[in-house]
C-alpha positions in Angstrom: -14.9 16.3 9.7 -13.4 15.9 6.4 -11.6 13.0 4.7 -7.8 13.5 5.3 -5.3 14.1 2.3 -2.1 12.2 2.5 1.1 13.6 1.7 3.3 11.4 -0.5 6.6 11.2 1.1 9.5 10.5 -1.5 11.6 7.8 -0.5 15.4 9.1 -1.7 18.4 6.8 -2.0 19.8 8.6 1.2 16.9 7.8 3.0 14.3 9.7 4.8 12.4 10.1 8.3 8.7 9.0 7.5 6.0 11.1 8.9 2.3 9.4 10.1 -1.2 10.7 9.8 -3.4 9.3 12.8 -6.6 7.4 11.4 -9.7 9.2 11.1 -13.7 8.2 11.1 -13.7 9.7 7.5 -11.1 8.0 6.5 -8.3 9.4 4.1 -7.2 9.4 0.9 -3.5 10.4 -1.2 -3.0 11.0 -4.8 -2.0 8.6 -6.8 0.8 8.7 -9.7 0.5 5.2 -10.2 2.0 2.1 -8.8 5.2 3.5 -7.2 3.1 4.5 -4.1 3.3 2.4 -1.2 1.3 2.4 1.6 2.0 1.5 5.5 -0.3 1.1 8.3 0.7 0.6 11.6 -1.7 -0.4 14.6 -0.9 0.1 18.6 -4.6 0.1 19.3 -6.5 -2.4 21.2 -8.1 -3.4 18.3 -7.4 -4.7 15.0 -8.7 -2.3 12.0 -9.7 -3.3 8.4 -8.5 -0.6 5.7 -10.6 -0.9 2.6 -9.2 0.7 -0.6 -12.2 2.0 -2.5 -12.2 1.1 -6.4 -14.9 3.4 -8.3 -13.6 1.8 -11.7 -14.9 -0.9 -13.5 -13.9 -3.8 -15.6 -15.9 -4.4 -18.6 -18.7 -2.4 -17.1 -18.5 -4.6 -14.0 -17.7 -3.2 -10.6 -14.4 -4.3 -9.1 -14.7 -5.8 -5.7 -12.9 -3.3 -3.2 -9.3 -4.0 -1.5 -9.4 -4.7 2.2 -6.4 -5.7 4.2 -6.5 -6.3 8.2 -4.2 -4.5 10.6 -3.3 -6.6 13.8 -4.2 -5.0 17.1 -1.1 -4.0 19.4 1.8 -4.5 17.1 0.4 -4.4 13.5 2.3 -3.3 10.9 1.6 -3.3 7.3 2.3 -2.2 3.8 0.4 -2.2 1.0 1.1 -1.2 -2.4 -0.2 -1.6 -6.6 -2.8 0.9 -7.0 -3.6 1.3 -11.3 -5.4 4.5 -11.2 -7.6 3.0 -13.7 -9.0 1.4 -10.8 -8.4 3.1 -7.5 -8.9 6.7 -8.8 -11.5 8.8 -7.5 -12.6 11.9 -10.0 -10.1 13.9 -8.7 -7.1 11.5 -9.0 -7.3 10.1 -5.4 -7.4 7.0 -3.3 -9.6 7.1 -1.0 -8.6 4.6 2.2 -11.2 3.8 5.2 -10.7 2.0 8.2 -12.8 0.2 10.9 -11.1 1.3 13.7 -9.4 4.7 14.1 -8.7 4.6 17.8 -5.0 6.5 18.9 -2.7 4.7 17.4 -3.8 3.7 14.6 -1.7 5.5 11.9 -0.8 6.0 8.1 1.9 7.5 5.7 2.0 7.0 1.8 5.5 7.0 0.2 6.7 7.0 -3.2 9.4 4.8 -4.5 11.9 6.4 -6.9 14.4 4.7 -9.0 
């Protein structure tokens, strides 16, 4: 199986009707404008799940520690945004996003935020 590719939903002044990607052992990844894009995780699993945002770049020729947040088990719910691509980027202008548990329910959706 193959690392999952996001689609960035655009969130419009009139609202829209967010869509979910289910969690996957090879993890997933969106493309990344910038630091408009927000990220939500929600968790109805059993078990709480650690996302980790990879970051391939480096400061001063010093690798950046990678982002991790934890998802609560049952009814977690989170959102996670500030991505500089200068950081987060893979070579093809991705995130890439893992997590330690990708049980049913465990899902994701990217979003970007427009003036």
């Amino acid at each position: 199986m193959a690392r999952g590719l996001l689609t960035v939903q655009d969130v419009l002044q009139t609202g829209i009707t967010p869509s979910y990607t289910q969690a996957t052992v090879d993890g997933t990844s969106f493309p990344n404008v910038g630091l408009a894009i927000l990220i939500h995780i929600k968790n109805t699993s059993g078990a709480s799940s650690v996302v980790t945002f990879q970051t391939p770049g480096k400061a001063k020729g010093e690798t950046i520690t990678v982002r991790t947040v934890t998802v609560p088990a049952t009814t977690g719910d989170k959102m996670v945004s500030f991505f500089p691509p200068d950081v987060f980027n893979q070579n093809d202008g991705t995130v890439y996003v893992d997590f330690s548990t990708y049980a049913a329910g465990v899902t994701v959706a990217a979003f970007l935020i427009r003036e």
